[in-house]
C-alpha positions, 0 to 999 in steps of 0.5 A, spaced: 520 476 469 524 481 465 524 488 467 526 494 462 531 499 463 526 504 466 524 500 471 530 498 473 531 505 475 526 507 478 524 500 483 533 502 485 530 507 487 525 504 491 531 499 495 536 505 496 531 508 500 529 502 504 536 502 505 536 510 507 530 508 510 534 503 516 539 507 517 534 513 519 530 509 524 524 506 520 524 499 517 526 496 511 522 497 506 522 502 500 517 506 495 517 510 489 510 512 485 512 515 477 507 518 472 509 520 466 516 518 467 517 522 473 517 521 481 512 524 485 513 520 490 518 517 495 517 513 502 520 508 507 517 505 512 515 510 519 510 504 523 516 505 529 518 512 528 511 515 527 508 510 532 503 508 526 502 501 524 499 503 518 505 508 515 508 502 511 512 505 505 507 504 500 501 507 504 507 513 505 508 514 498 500 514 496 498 519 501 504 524 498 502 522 492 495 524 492 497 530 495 502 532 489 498 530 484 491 534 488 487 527 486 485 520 489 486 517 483 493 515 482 490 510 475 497 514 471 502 512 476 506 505 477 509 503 484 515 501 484 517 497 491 523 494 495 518 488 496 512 485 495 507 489 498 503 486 504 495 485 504 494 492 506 498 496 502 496 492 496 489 493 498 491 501 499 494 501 492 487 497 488 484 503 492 488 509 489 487 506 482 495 504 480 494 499 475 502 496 475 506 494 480 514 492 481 517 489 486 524 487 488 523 482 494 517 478 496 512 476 502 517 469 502 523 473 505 520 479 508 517 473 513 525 470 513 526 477 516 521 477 521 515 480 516 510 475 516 505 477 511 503 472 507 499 469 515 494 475 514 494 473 507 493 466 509 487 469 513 485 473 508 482 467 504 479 465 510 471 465 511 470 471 516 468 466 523 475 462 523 480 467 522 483 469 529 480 476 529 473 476 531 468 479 526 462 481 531 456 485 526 450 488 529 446 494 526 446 492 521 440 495 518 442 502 520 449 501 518 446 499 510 441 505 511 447 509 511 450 506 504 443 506 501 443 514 503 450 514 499 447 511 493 442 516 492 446 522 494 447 527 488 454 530 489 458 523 490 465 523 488 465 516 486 471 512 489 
């Protein structure tokens, strides 16, 4: 697929700071939000610098978007990534409501590079008994209970 000048531009940035981001102890990947042309957010990859498993650059960058921009919707922006985002930063981007993504890299060479993404999505695809984490439900009643009282509560913010 065939990217415009403007992408191009921003999904660089995405990579230079994958790069920077190695150089300053943190992984290999690299993230960009824009919205009306304009970066509001740039983040690398800190899961081993923060002791964080979930500080992915994409998830990096959502968080400090969000905060720039005062809002949980980030349904304005586009995120440019220096690679395919993996199953939890693709779901963390359908959450903030981002409707465009452009990516360098793909799930096929980070799992070269030692990132193996697509076995969580293989497992992903999996009904709930046979991926390799056990999925135990108990309370189920109580824990429904609490939904329902979401649904009729009268100042939801909806997400």
């Amino acid at each position: 697929m065939d990217i415009n000048f403007e992408d191009r531009e921003f999904l660089s940035i995405a990579i230079r700071t994958a790069e920077e981001n190695i150089s300053d102890g943190g992984g290999p990947f690299g993230a960009v939000i824009v919205s009306d042309g304009r970066v509001i957010a740039r983040a690398g990859n800190r899961v081993v610098t923060g002791h964080d498993p979930t500080a992915h650059a994409e998830v990096m960058a959502i968080r400090m978007a969000s905060s720039a921009l005062q809002t949980h919707d980030l349904s304005n922006c586009v995120i440019y990534t220096s690679c395919e985002p993996c199953p939890m930063c693709l779901g963390a981007i359908y959450w903030a409501g981002i409707s465009r993504i452009v990516y360098a890299s793909d799930r096929y060479m980070a799992a070269e590079a030692g990132f193996d993404d697509n076995r969580i999505y293989t497992e992903l695809s999996l009904a709930t008994g046979k991926r390799s984490i056990v999925m135990d439900q108990g309370l189920k009643h109580e824990g429904d209970s609490v939904l329902k009282k979401w649904e009729d509560f009268p100042d939801k913010v909806p997400y």
